[in-house]
N, C-alpha and C positions, 0 to 999 in steps of 0.2 A: 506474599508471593515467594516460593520458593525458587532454587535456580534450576530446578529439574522444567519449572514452569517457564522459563525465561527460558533456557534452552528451546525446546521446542516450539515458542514463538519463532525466532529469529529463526530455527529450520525450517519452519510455514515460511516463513515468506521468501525466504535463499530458495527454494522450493519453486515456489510461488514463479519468483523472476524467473527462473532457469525453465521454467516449463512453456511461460509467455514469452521467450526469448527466441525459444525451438518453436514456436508456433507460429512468431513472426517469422524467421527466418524460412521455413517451412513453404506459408503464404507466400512469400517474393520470391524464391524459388519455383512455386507453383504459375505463379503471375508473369514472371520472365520464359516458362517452359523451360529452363534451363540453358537459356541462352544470356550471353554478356552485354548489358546494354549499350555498350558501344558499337556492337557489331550490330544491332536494331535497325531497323529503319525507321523512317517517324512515325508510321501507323502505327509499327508494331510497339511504339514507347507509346501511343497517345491507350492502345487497346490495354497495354501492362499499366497504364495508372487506372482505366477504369477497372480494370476485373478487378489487380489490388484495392480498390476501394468498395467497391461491392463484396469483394470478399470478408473483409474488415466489417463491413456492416454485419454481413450473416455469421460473424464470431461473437462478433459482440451480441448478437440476438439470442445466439446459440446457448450464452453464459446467461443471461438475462434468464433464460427458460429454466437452464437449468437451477439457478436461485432460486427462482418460485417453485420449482418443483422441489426443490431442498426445505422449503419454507414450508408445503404442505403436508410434508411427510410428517 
């Protein structure tokens, strides 16, 4: 293993986090509407855990998909 190989691992995954980091953060922004959840009411905290969590499911399914489809290429 070279270090030109080793290099570009450790930028896959620096990569890797920075991108599922923006995507989280992205999600809870999208899930909150862009409001601070102090200033929420309780429905609106109980409706921002479930969409955040439904959301989260159809990411993870999204990546799942796109695996297999990476797999069948």
């Amino acid at each position: 293993m070279n270090l030109n190989h080793i290099i570009n691992m450790v930028m896959r995954q620096v990569t890797r986090r920075a991108t599922n980091a923006g995507i989280d953060k992205g999600l809870d922004m999208l899930a909150r509407r862009g409001k601070d959840p102090a200033d929420m009411t309780d429905q609106e905290r109980r409706e921002m855990a479930n969409s955040k969590k439904s959301t989260r499911q159809m990411v993870k399914r999204a990546r799942k998909a796109a695996r297999i489809t990476r797999r069948i290429r």
